[in-house]
DOTOR-476547 format. One record per residue (C-alpha): residue number from 0; residue in one letter; x, y, z. Coordinates in nm, 3 decimals. Example, Ala and Ser with C-alpha at 12.3 -4.5 7.8 and 13.67 -1.06 7.14 Angstrom:
residues 2
   fikol   baza      east     north        up
       0      a     1.230    -0.450     0.780
       1      s     1.367    -0.106     0.714
***
This chain:
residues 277
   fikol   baza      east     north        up
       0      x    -2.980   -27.563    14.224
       1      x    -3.132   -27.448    14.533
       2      x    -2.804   -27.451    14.858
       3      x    -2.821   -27.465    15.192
       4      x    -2.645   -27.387    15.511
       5      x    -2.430   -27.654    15.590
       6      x    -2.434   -27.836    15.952
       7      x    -2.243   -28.063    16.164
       8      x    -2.283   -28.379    15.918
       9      x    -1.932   -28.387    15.819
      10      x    -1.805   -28.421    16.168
      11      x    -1.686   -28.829    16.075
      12      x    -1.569   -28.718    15.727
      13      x    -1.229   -28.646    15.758
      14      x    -1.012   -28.531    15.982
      15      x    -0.739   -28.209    15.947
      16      x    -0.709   -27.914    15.745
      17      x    -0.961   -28.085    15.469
      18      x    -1.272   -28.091    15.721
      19      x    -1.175   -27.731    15.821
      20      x    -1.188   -27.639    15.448
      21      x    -1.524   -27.841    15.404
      22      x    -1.710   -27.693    15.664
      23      x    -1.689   -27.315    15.545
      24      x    -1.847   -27.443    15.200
      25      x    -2.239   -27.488    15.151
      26      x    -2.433   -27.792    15.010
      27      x    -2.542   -27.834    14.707
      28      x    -2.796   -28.140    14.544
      29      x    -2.681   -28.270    14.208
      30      x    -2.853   -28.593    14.034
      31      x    -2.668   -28.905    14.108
      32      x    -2.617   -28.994    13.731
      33      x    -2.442   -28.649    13.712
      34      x    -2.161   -28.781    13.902
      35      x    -1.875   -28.974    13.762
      36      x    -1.610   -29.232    13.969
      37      x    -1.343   -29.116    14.071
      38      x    -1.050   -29.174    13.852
      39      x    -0.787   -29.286    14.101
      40      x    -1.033   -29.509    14.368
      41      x    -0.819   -29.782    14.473
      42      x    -1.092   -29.940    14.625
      43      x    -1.177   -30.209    14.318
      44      x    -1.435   -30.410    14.518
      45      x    -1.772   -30.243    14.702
      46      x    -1.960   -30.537    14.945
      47      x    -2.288   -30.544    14.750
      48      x    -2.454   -30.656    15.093
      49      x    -2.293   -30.326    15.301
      50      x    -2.399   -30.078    15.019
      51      x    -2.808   -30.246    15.046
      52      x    -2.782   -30.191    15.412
      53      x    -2.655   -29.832    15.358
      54      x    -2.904   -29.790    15.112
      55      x    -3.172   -29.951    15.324
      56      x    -3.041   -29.676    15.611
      57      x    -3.080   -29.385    15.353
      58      x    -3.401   -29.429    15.244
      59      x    -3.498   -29.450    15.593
      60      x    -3.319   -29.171    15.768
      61      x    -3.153   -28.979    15.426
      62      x    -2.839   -28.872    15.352
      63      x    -2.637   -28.771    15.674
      64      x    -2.277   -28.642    15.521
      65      x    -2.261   -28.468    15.191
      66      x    -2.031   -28.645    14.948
      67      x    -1.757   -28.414    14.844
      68      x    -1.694   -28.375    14.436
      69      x    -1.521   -28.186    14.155
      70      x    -1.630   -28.024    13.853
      71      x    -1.574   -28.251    13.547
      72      x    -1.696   -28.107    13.195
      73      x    -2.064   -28.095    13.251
      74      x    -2.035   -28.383    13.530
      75      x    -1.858   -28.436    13.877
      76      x    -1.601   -28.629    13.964
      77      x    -1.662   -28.802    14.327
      78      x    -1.365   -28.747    14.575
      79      x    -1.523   -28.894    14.876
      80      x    -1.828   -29.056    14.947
      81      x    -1.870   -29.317    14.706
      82      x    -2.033   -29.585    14.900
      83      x    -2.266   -29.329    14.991
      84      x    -2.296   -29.245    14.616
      85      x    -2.348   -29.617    14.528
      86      x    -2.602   -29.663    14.781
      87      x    -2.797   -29.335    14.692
      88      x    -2.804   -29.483    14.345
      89      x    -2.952   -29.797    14.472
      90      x    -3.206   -29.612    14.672
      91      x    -3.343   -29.455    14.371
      92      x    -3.294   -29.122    14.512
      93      x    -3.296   -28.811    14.264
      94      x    -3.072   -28.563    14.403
      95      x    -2.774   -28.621    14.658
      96      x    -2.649   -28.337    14.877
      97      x    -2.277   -28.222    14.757
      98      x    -2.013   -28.011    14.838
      99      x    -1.825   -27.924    14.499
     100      x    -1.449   -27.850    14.539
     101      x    -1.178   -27.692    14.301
     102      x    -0.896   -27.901    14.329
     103      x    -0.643   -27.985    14.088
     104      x    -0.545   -28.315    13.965
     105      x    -0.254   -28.348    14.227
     106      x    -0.525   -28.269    14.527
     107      x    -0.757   -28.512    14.360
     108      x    -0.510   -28.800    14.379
     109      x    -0.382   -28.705    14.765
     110      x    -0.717   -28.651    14.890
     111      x    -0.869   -28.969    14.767
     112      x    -0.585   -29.227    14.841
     113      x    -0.473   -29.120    15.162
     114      x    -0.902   -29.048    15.275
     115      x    -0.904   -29.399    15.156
     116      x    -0.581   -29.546    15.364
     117      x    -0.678   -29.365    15.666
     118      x    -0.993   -29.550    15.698
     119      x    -0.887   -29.915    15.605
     120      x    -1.134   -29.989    15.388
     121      x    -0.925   -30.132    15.126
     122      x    -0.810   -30.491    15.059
     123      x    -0.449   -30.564    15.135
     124      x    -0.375   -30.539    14.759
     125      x    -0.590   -30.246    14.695
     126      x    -0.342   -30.094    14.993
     127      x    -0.059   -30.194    14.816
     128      x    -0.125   -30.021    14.506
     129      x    -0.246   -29.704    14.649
     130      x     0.074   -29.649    14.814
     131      x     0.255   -29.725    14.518
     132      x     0.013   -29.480    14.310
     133      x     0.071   -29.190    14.561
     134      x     0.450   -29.251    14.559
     135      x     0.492   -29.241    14.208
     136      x     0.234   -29.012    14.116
     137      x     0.324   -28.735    14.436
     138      x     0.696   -28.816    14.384
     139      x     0.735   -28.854    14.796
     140      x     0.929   -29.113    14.961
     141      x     0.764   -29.369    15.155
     142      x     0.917   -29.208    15.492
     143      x     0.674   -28.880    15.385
     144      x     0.422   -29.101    15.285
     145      x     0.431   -29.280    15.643
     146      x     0.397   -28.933    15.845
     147      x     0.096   -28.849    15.624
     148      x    -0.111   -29.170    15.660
     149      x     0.013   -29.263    16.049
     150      x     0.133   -29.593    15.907
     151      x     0.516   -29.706    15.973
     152      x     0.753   -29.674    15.669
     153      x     0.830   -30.058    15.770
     154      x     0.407   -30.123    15.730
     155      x     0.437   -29.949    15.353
     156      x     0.739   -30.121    15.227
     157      x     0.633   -30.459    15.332
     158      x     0.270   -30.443    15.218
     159      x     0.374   -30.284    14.889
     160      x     0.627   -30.637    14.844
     161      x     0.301   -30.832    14.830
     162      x     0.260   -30.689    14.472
     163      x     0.568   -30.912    14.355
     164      x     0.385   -31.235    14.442
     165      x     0.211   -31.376    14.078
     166      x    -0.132   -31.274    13.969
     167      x    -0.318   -31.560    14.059
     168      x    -0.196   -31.511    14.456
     169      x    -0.269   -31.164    14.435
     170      x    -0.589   -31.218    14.360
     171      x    -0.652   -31.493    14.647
     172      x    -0.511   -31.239    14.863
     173      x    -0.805   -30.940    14.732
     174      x    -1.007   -31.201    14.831
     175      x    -0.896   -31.296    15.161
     176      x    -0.845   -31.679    15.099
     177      x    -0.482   -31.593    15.133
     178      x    -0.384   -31.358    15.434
     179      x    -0.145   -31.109    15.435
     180      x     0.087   -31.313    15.679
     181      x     0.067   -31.620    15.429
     182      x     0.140   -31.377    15.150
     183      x     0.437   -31.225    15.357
     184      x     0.581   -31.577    15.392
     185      x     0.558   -31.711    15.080
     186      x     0.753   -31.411    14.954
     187      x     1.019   -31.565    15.130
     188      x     1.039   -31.857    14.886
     189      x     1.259   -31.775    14.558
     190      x     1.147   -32.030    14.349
     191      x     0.827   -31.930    14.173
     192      x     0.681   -32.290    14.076
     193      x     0.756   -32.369    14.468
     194      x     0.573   -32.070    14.583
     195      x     0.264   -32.124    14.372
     196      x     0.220   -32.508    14.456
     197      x     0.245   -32.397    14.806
     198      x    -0.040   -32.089    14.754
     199      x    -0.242   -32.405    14.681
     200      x    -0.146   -32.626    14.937
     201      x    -0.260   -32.305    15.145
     202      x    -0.599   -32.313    14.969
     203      x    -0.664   -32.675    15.019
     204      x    -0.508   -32.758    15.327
     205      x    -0.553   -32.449    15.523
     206      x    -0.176   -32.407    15.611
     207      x    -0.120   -32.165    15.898
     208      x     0.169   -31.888    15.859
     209      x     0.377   -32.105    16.106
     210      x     0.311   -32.419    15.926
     211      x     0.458   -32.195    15.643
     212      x     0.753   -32.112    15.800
     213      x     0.806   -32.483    15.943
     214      x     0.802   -32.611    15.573
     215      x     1.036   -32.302    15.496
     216      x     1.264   -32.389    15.716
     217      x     1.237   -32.778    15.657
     218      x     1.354   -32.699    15.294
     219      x     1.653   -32.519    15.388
     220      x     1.784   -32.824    15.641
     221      x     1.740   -33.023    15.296
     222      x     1.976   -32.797    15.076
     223      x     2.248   -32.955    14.920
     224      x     2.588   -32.975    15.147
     225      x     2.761   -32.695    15.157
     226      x     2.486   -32.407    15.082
     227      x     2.370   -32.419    15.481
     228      x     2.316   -32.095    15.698
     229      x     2.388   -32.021    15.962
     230      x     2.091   -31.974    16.245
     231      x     2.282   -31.652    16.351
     232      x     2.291   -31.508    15.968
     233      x     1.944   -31.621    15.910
     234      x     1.837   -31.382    16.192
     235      x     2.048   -31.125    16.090
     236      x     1.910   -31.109    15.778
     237      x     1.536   -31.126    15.939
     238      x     1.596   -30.792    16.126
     239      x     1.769   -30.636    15.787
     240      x     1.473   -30.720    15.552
     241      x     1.216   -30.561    15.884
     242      x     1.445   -30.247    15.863
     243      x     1.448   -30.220    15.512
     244      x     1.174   -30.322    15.412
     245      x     1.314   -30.545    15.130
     246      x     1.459   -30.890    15.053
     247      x     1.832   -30.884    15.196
     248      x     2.092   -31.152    15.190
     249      x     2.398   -31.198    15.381
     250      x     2.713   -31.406    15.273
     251      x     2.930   -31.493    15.564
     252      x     3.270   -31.680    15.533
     253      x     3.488   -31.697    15.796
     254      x     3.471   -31.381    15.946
     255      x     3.452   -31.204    15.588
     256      x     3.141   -31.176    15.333
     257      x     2.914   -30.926    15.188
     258      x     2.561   -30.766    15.251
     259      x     2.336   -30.758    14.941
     260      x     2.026   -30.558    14.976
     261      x     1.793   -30.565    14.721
     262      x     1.574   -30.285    14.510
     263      x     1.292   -30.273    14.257
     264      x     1.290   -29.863    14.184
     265      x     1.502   -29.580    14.213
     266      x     1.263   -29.406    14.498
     267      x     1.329   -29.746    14.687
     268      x     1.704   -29.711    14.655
     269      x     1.672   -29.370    14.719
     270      x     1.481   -29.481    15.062
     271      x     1.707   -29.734    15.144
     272      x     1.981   -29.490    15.163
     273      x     1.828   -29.198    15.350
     274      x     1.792   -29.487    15.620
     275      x     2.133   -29.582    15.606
     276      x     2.285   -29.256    15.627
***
């Protein structure tokens, strides 16, 4: 297929050593139904009304930035650009101008999650399980996975705590019907039948996160006699679970008690140690 020199289109691709590497390359134009989706996209849900105004945009003016793919068989795999892909598709257009890269599975999986977390264009669970791909799949902590991204280690572990609420809340907060902040304080509640009839009461009666909290803390003024907390604990606690990044309980007696700090993998123990120590 016929190449050309490359110019100054990828300027807004991305940014670092992966734009350097992109730029010494040339373009080539490959048939849209050549190209395949990319296999680890965490991005589940495209706005149909975005990709019609892109497409709208490229059969006016073309296609600006080359999308960026690997060879797959007899096909490509997409590593970035696939709004652009999706909208070239809807244009009806029969080639697309590509750069085609050699990477390996490992720079496949990097390149696409992180390319995808720097630019926020995921959902808040779509975030959640990238960083939970990456860290499983790249076997890096989620400190390493905070200097790559620019996102605190704090930001990670809390966001990636959302995927322990129950399906059906997940999926109201992919959505947006249930906000991050409501999803971070129903997490709070232990009692799953309490925390779903409260997702609802979220849905139908619009509770705020404060109003959240306020019911929270109405329910723990009505515990039986003898299971209160103390204010001063309670905040303790607070700043431990913002440190750590995970549910932590404190059990204070009389000057004695115990610290129990709570883990779901052995990368988060792992974590939770290196910031101890």
């Amino acid at each position: 297929m016929a190449k050309k020199a490359l110019g100054k289109g990828l300027d807004a691709l991305i940014s670092g050593d992966f734009e350097a590497e992109v730029l010494q390359e040339s373009i080539r134009f490959l048939r849209p139904d050549d190209i395949i989706p990319n296999r680890y996209q965490p991005r589940k849900q495209f706005d149909r009304d975005k990709i019609e105004e892109l497409a709208q945009s490229i059969r006016e003016n073309g296609i600006i930035q080359p999308i960026v793919v690997r060879s797959e068989g007899d096909k490509y795999e997409i590593i970035v650009g696939e709004r652009r892909l999706l909208a070239a598709k809807r244009a009806k257009l029969d080639e697309i101008p590509a750069i085609v890269k050699d990477y390996s599975e490992q720079k496949l999986l990097e390149l696409t999650l992180i390319e995808n977390l720097q630019r926020e264009d995921l959902n808040p669970i779509e975030e959640a399980l990238a960083f939970q791909t990456i860290l499983e799949k790249e076997k890096i902590t989620q400190e390493e996975l905070s200097k790559r991204i620019g996102k605190s280690r704090s930001y990670i572990a809390n966001m990636m705590r959302i995927l322990d609420l129950p399906e059906e809340i997940r999926e109201n907060v992919s959505r947006g019907t249930i906000s991050v902040g409501q999803a971070k304080a129903l997490l709070s509640v232990s009692d799953r039948d309490e925390m779903e009839a409260l997702a609802k009461r979220i849905l139908s009666e619009k509770l705020t996160v404060r109003q959240l909290e306020r019911i929270g803390k109405s329910k723990k003024r009505n515990v039986p006699r003898g299971t209160w907390k103390n204010p001063y604990i309670e905040e303790i606690e607070g700043k431990l679970r913002n440190k750590y990044g995970t549910k932590v309980s404190v059990d204070y007696r009389n000057g004695k008690g115990n610290i129990r700090i709570e883990f779901y993998s052995d990368e988060e123990l792992e974590r939770i140690i290196e910031e101890m120590v």
